[in-house]
MIDOSE-1310 file (N, C-alpha, C; in nm, 2 decimals, decimal comma, always signed):
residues 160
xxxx	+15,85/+13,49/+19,37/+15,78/+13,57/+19,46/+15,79/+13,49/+19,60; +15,78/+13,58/+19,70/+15,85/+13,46/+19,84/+15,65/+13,50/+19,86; +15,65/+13,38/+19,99/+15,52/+13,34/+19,98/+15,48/+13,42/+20,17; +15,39/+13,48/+20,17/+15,34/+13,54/+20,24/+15,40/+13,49/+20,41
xxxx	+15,39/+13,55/+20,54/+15,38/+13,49/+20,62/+15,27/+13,44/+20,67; +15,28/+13,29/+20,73/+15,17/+13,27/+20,80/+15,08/+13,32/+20,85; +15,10/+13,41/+20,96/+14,98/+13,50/+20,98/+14,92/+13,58/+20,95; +14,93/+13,60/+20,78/+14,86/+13,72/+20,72/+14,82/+13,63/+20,59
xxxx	+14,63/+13,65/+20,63/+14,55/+13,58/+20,54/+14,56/+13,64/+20,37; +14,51/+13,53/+20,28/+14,51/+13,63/+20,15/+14,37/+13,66/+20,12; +14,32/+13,77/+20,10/+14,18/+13,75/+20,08/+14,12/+13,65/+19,95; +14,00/+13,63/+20,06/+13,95/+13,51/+19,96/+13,91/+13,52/+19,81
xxxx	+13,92/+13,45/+19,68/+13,93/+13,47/+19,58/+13,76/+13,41/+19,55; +13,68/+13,55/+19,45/+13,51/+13,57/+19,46/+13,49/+13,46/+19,28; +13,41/+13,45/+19,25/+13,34/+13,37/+19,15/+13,45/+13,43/+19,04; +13,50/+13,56/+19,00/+13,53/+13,59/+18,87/+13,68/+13,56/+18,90
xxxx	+13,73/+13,58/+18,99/+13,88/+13,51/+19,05/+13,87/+13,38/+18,99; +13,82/+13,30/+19,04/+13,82/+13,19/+19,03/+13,85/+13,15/+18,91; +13,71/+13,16/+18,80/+13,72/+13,19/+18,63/+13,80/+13,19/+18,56; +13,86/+13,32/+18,62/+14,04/+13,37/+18,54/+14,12/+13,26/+18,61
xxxx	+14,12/+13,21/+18,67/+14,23/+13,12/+18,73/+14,24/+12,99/+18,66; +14,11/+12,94/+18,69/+14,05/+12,83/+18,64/+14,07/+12,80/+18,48; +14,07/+12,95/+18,41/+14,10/+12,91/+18,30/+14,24/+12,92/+18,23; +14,33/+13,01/+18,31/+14,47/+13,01/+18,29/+14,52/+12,89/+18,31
xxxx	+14,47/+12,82/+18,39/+14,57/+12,70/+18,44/+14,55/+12,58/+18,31; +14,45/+12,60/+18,27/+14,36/+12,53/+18,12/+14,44/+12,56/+18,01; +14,49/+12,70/+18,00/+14,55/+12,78/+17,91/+14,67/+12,93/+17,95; +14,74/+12,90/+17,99/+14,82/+13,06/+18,02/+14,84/+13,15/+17,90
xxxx	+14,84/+13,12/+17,81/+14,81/+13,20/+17,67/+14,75/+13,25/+17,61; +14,59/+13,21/+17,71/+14,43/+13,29/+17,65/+14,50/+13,42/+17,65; +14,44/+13,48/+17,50/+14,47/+13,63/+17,54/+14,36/+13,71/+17,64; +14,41/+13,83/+17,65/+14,31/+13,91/+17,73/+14,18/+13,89/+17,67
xxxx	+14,15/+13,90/+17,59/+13,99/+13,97/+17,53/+13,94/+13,82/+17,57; +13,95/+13,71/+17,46/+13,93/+13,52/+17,54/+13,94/+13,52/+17,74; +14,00/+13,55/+17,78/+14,00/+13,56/+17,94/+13,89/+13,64/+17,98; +13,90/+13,76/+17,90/+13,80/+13,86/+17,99/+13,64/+13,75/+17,94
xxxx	+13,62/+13,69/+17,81/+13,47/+13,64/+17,73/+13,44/+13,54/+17,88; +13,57/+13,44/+17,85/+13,53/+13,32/+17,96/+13,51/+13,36/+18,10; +13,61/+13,50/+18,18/+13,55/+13,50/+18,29/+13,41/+13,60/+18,29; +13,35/+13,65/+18,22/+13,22/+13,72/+18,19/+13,24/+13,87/+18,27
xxxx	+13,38/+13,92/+18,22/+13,39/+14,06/+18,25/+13,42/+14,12/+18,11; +13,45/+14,26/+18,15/+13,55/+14,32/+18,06/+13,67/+14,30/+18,03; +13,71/+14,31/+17,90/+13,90/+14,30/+17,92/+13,92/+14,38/+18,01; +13,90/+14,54/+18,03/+13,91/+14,60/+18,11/+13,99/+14,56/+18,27
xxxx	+13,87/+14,50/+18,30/+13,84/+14,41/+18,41/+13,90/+14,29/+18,45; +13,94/+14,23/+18,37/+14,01/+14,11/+18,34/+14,12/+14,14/+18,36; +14,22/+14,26/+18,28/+14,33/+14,28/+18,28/+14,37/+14,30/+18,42; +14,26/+14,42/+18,50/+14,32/+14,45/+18,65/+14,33/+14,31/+18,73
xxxx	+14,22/+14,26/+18,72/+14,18/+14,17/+18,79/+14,33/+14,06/+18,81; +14,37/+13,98/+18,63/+14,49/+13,95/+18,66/+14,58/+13,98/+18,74; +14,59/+14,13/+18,72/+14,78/+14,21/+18,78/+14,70/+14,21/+18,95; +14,61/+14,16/+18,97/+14,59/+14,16/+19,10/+14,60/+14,06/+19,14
xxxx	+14,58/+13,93/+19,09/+14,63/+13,80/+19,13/+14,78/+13,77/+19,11; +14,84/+13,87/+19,07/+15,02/+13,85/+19,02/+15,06/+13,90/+19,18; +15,00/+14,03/+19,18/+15,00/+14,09/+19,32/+15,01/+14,04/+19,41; +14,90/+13,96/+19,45/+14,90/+13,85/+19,55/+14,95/+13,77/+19,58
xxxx	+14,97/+13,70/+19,46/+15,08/+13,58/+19,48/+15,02/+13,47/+19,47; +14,82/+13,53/+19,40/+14,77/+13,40/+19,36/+14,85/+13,32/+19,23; +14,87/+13,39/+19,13/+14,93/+13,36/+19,03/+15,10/+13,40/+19,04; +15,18/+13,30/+19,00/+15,35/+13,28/+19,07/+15,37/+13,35/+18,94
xxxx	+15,35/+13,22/+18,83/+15,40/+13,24/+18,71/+15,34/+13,18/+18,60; +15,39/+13,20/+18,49/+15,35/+13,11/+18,38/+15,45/+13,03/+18,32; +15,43/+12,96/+18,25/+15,56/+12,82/+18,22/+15,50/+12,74/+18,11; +15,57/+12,72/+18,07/+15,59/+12,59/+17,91/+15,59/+12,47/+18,00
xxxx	+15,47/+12,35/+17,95/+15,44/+12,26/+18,02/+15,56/+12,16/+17,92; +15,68/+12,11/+17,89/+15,74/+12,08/+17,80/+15,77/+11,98/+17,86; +15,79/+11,86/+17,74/+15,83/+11,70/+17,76/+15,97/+11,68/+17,76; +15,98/+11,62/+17,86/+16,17/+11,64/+17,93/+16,18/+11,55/+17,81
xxxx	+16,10/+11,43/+17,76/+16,17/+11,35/+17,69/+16,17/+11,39/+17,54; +16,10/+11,49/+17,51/+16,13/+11,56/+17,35/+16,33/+11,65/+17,38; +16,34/+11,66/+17,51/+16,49/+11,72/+17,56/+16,57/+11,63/+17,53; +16,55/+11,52/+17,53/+16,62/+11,42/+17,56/+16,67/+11,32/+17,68
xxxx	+16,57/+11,35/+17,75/+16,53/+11,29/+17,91/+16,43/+11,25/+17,92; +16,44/+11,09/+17,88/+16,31/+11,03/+17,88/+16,24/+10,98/+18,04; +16,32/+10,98/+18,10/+16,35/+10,86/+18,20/+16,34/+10,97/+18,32; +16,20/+10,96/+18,37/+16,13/+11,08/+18,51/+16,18/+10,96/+18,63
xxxx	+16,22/+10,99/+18,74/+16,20/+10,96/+18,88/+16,20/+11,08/+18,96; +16,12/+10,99/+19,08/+16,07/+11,10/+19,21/+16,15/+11,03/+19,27; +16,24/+11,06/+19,35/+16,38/+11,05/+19,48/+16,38/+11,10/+19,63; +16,34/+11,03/+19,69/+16,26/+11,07/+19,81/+16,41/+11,07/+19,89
xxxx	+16,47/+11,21/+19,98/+16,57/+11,26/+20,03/+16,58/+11,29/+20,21; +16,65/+11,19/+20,27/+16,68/+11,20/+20,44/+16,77/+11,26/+20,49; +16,77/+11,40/+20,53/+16,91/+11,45/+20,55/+16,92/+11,42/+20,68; +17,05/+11,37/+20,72/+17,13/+11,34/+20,83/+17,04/+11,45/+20,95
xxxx	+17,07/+11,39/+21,06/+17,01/+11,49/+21,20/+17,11/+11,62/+21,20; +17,22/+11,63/+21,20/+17,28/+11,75/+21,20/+17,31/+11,82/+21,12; +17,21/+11,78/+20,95/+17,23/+11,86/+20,85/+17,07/+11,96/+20,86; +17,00/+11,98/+20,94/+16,91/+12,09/+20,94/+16,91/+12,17/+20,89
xxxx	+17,00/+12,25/+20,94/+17,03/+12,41/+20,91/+17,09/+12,44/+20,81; +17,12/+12,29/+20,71/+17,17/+12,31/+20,56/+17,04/+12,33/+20,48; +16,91/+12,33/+20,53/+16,83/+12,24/+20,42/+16,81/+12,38/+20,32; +16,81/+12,52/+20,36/+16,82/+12,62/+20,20/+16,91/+12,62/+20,12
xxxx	+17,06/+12,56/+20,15/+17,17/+12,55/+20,06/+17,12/+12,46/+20,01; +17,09/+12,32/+20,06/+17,08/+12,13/+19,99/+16,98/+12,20/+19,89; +16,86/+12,28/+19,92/+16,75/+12,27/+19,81/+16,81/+12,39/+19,70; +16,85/+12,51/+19,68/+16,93/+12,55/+19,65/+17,05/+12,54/+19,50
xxxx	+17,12/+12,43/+19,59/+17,20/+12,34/+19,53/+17,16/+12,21/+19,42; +17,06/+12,19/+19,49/+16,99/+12,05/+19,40/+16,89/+12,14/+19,33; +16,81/+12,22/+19,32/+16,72/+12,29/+19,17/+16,84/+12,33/+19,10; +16,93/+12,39/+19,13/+17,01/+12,44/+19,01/+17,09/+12,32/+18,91
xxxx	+17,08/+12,20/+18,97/+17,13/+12,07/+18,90/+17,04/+12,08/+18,74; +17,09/+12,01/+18,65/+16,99/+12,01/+18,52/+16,90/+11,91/+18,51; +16,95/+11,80/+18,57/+16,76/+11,68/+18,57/+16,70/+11,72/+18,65; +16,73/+11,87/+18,75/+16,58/+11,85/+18,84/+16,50/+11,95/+18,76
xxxx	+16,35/+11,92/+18,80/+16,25/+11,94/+18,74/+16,19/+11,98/+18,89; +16,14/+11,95/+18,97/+16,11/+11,99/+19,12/+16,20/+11,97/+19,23; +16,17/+12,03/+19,36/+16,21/+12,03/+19,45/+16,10/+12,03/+19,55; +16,09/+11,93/+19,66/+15,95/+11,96/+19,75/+16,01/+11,94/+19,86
xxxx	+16,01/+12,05/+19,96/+16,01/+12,04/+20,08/+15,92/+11,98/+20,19; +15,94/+11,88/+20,25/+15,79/+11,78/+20,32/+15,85/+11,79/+20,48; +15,74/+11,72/+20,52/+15,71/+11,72/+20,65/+15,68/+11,56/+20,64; +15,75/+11,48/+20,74/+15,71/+11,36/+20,72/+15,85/+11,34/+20,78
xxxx	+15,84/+11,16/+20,74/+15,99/+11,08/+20,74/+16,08/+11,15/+20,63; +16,04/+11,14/+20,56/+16,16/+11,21/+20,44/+16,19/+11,36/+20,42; +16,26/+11,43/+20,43/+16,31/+11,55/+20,39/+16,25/+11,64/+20,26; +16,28/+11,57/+20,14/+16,22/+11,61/+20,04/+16,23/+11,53/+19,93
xxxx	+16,12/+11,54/+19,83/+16,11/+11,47/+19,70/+16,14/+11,57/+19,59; +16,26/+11,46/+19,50/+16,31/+11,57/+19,41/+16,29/+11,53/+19,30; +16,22/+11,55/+19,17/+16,15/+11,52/+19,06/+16,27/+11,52/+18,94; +16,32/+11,44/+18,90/+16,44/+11,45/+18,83/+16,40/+11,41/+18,67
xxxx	+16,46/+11,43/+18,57/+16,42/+11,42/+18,43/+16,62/+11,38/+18,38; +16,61/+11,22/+18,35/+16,77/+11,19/+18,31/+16,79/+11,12/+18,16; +16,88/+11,11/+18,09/+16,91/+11,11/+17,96/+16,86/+10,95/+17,98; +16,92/+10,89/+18,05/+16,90/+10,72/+18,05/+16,98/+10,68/+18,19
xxxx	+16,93/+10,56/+18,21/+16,98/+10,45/+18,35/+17,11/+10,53/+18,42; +17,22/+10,53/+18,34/+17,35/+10,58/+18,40/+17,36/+10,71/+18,46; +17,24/+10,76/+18,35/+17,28/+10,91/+18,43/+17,14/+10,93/+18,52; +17,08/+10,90/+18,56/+16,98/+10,84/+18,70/+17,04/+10,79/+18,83
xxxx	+17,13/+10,69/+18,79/+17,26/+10,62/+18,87/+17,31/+10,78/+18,91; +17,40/+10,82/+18,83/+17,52/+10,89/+18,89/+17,44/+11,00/+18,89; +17,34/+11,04/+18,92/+17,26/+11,17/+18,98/+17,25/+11,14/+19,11; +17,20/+10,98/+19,11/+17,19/+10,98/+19,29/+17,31/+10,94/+19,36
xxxx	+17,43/+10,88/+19,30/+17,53/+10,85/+19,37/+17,59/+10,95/+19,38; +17,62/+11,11/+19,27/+17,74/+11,17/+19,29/+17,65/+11,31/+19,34; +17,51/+11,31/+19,32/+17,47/+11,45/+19,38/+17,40/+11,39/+19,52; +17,35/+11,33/+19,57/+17,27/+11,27/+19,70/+17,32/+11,18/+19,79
xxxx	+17,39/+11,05/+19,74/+17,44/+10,96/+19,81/+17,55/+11,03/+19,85; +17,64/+11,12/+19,77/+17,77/+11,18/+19,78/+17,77/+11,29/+19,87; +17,67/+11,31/+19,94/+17,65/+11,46/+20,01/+17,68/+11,38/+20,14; +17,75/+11,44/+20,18/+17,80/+11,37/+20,36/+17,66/+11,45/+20,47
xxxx	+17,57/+11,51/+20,38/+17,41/+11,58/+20,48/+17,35/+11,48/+20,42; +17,27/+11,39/+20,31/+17,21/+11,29/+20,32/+17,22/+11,16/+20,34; +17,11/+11,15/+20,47/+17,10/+11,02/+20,50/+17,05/+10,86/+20,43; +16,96/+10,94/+20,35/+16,87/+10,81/+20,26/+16,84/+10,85/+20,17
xxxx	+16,81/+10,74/+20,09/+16,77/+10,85/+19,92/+16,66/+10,72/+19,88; +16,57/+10,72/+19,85/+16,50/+10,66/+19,78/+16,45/+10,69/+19,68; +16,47/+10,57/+19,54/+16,45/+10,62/+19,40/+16,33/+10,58/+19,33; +16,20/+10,63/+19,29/+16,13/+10,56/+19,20/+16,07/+10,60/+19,08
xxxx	+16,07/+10,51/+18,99/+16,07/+10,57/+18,87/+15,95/+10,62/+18,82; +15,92/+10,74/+18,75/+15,76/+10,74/+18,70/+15,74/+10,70/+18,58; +15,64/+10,61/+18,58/+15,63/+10,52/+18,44/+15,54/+10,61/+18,32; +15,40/+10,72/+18,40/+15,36/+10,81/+18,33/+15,30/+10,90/+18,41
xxxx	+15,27/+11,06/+18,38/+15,26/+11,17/+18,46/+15,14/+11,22/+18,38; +15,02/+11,25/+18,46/+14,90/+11,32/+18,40/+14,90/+11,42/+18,50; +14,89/+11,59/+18,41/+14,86/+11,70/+18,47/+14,73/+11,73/+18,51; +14,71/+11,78/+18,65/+14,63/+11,77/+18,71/+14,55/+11,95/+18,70
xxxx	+14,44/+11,95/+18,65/+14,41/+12,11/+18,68/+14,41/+12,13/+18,81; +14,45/+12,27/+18,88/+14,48/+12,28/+19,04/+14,33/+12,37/+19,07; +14,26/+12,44/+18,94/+14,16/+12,50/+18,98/+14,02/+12,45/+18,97; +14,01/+12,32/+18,93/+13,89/+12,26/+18,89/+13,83/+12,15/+19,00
């Protein structure tokens, strides 16, 4: 879903919004009737209420929280990315280009010194190496790449 423009507010989300949200992010598989008990509506109610937060663009999507390293990618680093001064007007191909890669796992576009941090999931050491040497270092648009490894990742509720 593309994300709203700036100057058009989303209206604000009331106590039973919240509920449903609050508890999807806990669980995206409550069924309806469980969703509608915890947010203290009707399924009825619950149900619209959802396809109205889909609507919005409160709710993107839902997703399998799955362990890269049950994939066989044990080895998480965050890669912090400087694109050159005259690669600007690349930066929707660069981002583009690098999610469709198979160790990324994120892509963050920032504001800051660095460009963006790219969340990578690799089989082991070599192929960590040659993700940043032959997809980043290798790009004649990045300027810097900095690599660090994440030792452990705890999911954060975004509604609580």
């Amino acid at each position: 879903m593309q994300a709203l423009p700036e100057n058009i507010l989303r209206p604000e989300l009331d106590a039973v919004d919240r509920r449903i949200v609050r508890a999807l992010v806990d669980d995206a598989r409550l069924p309806n009737n469980a969703l509608a008990a915890r947010a203290g509506v009707a399924p009825s109610t619950c149900l619209g209420r959802v396809r109205a937060l889909r609507e919005r663009g409160v709710i993107r999507g839902y997703h399998a929280d799955v362990d890269p390293a049950a994939l066989g990618r044990p080895i998480q680093a965050m890669i912090a990315v400087r694109l050159q001064a005259h690669a600007r007007g690349h930066i929707p191909d660069f981002m583009a280009r690098i999610a469709r890669l198979p160790e990324v796992l994120n892509v963050f576009f920032l504001g800051g010194a660095d460009d963006f941090l790219v969340h990578i999931a690799a089989t082991g050491t070599a192929n960590l190496r040659d993700f940043v040497v032959v997809n980043l270092s290798g790009n004649p648009d990045v300027a810097l790449t900095e690599t660090n490894l994440i030792f452990e990742h705890v999911r954060a509720g975004l509604a609580h």
